[in-house]
C-alpha positions in Angstrom: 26.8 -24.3 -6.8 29.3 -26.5 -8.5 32.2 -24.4 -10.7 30.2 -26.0 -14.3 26.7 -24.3 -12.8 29.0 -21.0 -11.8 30.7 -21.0 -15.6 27.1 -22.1 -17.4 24.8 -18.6 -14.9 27.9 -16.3 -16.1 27.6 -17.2 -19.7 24.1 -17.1 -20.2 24.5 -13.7 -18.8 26.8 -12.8 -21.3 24.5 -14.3 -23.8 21.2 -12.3 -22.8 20.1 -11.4 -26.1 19.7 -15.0 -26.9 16.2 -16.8 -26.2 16.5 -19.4 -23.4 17.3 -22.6 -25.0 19.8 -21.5 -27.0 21.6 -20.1 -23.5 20.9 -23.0 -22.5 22.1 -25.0 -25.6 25.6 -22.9 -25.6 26.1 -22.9 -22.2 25.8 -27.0 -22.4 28.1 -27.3 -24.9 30.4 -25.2 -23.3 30.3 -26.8 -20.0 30.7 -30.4 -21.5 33.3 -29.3 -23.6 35.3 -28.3 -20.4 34.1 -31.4 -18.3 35.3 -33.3 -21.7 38.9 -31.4 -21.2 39.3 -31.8 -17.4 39.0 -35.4 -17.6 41.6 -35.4 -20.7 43.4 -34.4 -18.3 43.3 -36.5 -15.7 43.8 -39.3 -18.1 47.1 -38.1 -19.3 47.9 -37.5 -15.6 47.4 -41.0 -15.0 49.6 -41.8 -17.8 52.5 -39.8 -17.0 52.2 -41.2 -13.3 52.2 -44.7 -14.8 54.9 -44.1 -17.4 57.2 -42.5 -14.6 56.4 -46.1 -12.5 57.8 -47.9 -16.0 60.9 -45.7 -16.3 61.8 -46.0 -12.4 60.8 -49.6 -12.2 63.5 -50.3 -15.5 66.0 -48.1 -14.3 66.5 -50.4 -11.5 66.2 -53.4 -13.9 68.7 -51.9 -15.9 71.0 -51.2 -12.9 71.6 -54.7 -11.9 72.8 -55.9 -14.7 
């Protein structure tokens, strides 16, 4: 199992005096709330990788002048 299907088992454990679909409701939301973040992330990796290209890539512009 992936780490989202791990997470979404152990919560509707912790939420076992809930009828099925609403474990299953919560532990949707959570898990797309956290798929939602991780790829925030990534994004903002990408950015700082690209804005890091930028600042070397006018450093060097700036140096030859």
């Amino acid at each position: 199992m992936g780490y989202l299907q791990d997470l979404q088992k152990e919560l509707r454990a912790l939420l076992g005096d809930l009828d099925e679909a609403q474990q299953k409701k919560i532990a949707r939301f959570v898990g797309e709330k956290i798929l939602e973040s991780y790829k925030n992330g990534l994004a903002t990796g990408r950015q700082t990788n690209a804005d890091q290209e930028t600042a070397r890539k006018t450093r060097k512009f700036a140096r030859r002048n």
